[in-house]
C-alpha positions in Angstrom: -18.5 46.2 149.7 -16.4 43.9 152.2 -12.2 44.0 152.1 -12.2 41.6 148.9 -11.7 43.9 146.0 -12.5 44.0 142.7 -10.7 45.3 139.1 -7.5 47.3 139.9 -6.8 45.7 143.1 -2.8 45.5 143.8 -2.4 41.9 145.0 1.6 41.7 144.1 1.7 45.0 146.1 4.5 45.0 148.5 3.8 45.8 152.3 5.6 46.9 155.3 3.5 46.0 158.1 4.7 47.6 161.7 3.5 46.1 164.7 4.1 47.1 168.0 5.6 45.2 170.7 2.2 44.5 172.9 0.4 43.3 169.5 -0.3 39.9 169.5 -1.4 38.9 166.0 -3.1 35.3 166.5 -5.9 36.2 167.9 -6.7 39.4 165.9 -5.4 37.9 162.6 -8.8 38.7 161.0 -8.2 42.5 161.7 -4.9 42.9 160.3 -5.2 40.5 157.5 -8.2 43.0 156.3 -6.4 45.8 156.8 -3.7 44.9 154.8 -5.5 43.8 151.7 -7.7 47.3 151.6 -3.9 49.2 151.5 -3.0 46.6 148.5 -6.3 47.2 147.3 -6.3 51.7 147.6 -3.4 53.0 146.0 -4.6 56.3 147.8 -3.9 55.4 151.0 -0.4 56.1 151.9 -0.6 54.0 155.2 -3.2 52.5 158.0 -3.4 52.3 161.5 -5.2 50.5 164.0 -6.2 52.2 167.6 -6.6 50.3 170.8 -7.3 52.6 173.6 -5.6 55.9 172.2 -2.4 53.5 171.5 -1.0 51.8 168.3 -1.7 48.3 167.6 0.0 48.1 164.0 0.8 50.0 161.0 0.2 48.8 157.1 2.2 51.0 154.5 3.4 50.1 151.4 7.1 49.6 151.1 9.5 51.9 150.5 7.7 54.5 152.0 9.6 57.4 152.8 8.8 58.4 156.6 6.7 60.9 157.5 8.3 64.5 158.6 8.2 65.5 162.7 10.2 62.1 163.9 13.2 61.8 166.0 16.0 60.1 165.2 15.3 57.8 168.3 11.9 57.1 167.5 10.7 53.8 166.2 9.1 53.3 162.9 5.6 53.1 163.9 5.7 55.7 166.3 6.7 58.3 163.3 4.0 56.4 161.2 1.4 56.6 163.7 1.7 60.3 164.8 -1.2 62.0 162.8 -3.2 58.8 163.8 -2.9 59.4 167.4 -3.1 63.3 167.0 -6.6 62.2 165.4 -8.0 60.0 167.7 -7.7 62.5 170.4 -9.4 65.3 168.2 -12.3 62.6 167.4 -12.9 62.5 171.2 -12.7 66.4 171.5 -15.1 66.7 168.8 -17.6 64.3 170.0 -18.0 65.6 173.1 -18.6 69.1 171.4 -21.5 67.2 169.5 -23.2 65.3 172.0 -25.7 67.9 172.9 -27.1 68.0 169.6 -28.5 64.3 170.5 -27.5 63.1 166.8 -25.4 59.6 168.2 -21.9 59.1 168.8 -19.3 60.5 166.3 -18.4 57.4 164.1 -16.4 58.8 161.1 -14.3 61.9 160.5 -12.9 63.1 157.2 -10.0 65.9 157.2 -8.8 67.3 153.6 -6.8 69.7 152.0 -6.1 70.4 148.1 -2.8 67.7 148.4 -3.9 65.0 151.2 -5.9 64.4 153.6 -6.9 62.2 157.2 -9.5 59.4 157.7 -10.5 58.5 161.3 -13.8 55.6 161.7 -14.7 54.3 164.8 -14.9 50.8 164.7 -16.1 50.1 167.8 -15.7 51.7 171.3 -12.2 53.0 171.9 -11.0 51.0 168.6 -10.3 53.4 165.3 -8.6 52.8 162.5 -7.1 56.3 160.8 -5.9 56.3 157.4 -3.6 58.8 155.9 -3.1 60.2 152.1 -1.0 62.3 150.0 -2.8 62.7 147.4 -5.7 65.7 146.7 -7.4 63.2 144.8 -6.7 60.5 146.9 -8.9 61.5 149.8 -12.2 60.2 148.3 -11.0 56.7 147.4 -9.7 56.3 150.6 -12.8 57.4 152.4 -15.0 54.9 150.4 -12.2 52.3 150.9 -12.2 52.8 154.9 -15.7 53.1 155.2 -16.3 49.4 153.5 -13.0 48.1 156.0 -15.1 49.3 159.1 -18.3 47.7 157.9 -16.6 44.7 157.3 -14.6 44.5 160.5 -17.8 45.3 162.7 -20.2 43.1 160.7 -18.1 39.9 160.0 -15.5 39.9 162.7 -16.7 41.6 165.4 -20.8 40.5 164.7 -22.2 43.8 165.3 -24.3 46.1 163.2 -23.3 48.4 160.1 -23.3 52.1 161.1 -23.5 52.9 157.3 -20.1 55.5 157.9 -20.7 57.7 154.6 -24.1 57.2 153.9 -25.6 54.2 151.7 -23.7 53.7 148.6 -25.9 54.6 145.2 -28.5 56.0 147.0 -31.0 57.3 144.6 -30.2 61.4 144.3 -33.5 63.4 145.7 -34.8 66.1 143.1 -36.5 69.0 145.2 -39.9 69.2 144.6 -39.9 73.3 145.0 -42.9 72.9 148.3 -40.2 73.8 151.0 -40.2 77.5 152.7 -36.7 77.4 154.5 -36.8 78.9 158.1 -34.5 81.5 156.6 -32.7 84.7 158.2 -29.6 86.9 157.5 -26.7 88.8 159.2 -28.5 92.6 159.8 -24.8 93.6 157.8 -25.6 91.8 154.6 -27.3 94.0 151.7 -30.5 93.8 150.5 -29.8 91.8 146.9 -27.0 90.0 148.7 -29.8 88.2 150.7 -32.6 87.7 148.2 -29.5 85.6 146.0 -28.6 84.1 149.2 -32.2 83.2 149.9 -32.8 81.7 146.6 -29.6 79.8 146.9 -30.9 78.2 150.0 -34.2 77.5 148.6 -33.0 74.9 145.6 -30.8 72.9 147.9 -32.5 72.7 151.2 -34.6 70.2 151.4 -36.3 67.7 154.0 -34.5 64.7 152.5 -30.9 64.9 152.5 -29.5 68.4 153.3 -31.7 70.1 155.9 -29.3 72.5 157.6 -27.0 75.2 156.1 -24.9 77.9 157.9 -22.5 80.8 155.8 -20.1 82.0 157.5 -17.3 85.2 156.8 -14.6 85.7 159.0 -16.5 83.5 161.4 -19.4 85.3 161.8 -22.5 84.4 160.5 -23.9 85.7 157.8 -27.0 83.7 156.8 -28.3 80.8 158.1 -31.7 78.3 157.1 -33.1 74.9 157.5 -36.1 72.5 156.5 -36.6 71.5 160.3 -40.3 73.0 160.2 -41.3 70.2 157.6 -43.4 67.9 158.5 -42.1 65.2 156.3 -38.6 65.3 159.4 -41.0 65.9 162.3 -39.3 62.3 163.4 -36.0 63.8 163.7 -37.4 66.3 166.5 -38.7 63.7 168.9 -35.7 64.3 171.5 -35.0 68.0 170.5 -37.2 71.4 169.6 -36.3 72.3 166.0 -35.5 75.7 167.7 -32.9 74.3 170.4 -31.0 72.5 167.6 -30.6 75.7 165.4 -29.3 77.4 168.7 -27.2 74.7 168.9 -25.8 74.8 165.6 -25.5 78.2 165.8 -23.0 77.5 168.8 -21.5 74.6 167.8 -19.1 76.8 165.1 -17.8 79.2 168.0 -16.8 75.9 170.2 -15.5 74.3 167.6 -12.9 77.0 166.5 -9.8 75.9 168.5 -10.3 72.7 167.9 -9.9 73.3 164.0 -7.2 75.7 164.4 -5.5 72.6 166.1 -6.2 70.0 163.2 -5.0 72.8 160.6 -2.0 71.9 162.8 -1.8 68.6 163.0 -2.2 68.2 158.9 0.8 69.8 158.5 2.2 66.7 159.0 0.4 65.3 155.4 0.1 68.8 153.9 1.4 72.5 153.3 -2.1 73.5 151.9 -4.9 74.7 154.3 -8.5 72.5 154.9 -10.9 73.1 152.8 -13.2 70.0 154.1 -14.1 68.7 157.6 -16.5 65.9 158.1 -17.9 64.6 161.4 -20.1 62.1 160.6 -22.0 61.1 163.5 -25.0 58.1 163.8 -27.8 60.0 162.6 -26.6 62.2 159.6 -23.6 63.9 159.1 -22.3 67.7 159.4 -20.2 68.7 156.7 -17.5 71.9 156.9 -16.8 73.2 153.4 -14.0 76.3 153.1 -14.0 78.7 150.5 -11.6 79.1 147.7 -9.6 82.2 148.5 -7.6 81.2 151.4 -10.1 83.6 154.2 -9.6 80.7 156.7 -12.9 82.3 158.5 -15.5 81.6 155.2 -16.8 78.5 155.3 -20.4 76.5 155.0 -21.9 74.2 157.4 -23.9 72.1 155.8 -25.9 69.2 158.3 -28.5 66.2 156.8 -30.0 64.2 160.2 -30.3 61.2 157.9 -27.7 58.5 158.0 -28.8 56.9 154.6 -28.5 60.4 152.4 -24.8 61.2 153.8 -23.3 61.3 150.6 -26.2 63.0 148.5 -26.3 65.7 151.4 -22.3 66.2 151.0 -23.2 66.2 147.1 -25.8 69.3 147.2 -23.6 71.0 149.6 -21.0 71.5 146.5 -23.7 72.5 144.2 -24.5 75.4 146.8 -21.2 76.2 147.2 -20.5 76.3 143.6 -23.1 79.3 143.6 -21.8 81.3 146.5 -20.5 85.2 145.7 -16.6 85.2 145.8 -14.8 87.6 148.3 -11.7 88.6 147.0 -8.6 86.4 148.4 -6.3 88.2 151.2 -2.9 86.9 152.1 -2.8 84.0 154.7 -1.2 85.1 158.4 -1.3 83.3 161.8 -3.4 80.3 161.8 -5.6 80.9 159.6 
């Protein structure tokens, strides 16, 4: 879907564009004039920003909008606006350096939520991001879809380059499991003998060689059982760069790097929310990872769920719910530090 919208679209809505002193609109009128019809068109998103270079090109926001919290009284408007925007482009280039190894394509897309808001950030093309901001729970998703389509349409009829398909293919067909696939399987030497035959079978209905063909459980941030589908020969073309066994040790690092680098986005969200992430999602050129917390507020319990194809990004974030759904329960602690 391009920037025109459909039913439901707000075109009486009121906006308060913010541009910054070095923008020059002529030129780049196609850019901004797209942006500014998907905010009238997504009532989620509370405002939009547009990245040249790490710095601020313009802000769309409805108006009225009351400014966000953490400005100065001497700040301009669009710096207060475009705060968690520039926090976020810097963490998108943190985290895809931390991914590069695992030889999956630049990071093009990345998803932050909590229960009550949440942070978009898509690449549109090198050093050129547009971050979207909501504060809304519910408004997350809409806002996702409705970015996803403004990047497509910004690289594909403005900038003439090629869709990246940020969020999978829309209506992609759902894959049923066919029940054939042995997951390359193993748990934590701490975990209890039923514990892993239920984990085990939970594995075994949702991974599969289609759309969700990597899953990592972690407690406390250790992990406690880990599988994949990568010895299936129907993804032997994913593994033409890599060994199926250097990308599960990769994996397998890639939560330990990555720790910091989440404690600081917990950070950064409190500028949209009070409420703690419960969803991280670094969607990178080929397939998607996809961080899922666990209800209970143990900062440290989480799933890591991974599909290498681009097409199936949505199904495989799909599937990782129903597993998650399944999971045993710890019993909630009280939240300290950071976590």
């Amino acid at each position: 879907m391009s920037a025109e919208h459909g039913p439901g679209e707000r075109e009486s809505a009121v906006l308060d564009p913010l541009y910054a002193e070095h923008w020059d609109r002529a030129p780049f009128a196609e850019v901004s004039e797209r942006c500014e019809r998907t905010v009238a068109g997504c009532p989620a998103l509370r405002s939009l920003s547009y990245f040249n270079n790490g710095i601020v090109d313009f802000v769309v926001r409805p108006a009225g909008a009351r400014p966000l919290p953490g400005g100065r009284e001497s700040d301009l408007p669009i710096d207060v606006e475009s705060r968690p925007g520039n926090q976020l482009v810097l963490s998108m280039e943190t985290f895809d350096e931390a991914l590069a190894p695992l030889l999956t394509g630049s990071l093009m897309r990345m998803v932050v939520a909590t229960p009550s808001g949440g942070l978009y950030c898509g690449r549109v093309k090198e050093q050129q991001h547009l971050v979207g901001v909501s504060l809304r729970g519910d408004g997350v998703a809409p806002m996702d879809r409705a970015l996803n389509d403004l990047v497509t349409d910004i690289r594909v009829h403005v900038l003439s380059r090629s869709a990246e398909n940020p969020g999978g293919i829309p209506d992609q067909p759902y894959h049923t499991p066919d029940g054939t696939v042995e997951p390359h399987f193993t748990a934590g030497a701490r975990v209890d003998e039923p514990t892993v035959a239920r984990l085990r079978g939970i594995w075994g209905r949702h991974l599969n060689p289609v759309d969700l063909q990597y899953l990592g459980y972690y407690e406390d941030w250790r992990l406690t059982c880990v599988g994949d589908a990568f010895d299936d020969p129907r993804i032997g073309k994913r593994f033409l760069n890599i060994k199926p066994t250097a990308r599960r040790r990769k994996y397998r690092d890639l939560a330990d790097r990555l720790r910091d680098d989440i404690a600081r986005l917990r950070d950064m969200l409190l500028l949209v929310s009070q409420e703690p992430m419960d969803r991280l999602v670094l969607d990178v050129e080929e397939g998607c990872l996809f961080f899922h917390w666990l209800p209970g507020g143990r900062g440290g319990d989480f799933v890591c769920g991974v599909t290498l194809d681009q097409h199936e990004v949505g199904n495989a974030e799909r599937r990782l719910r129903e597993l998650v759904s399944e999971l045993p329960r710890r019993a909630p602690r009280p939240r300290s530090g950071r976590w």
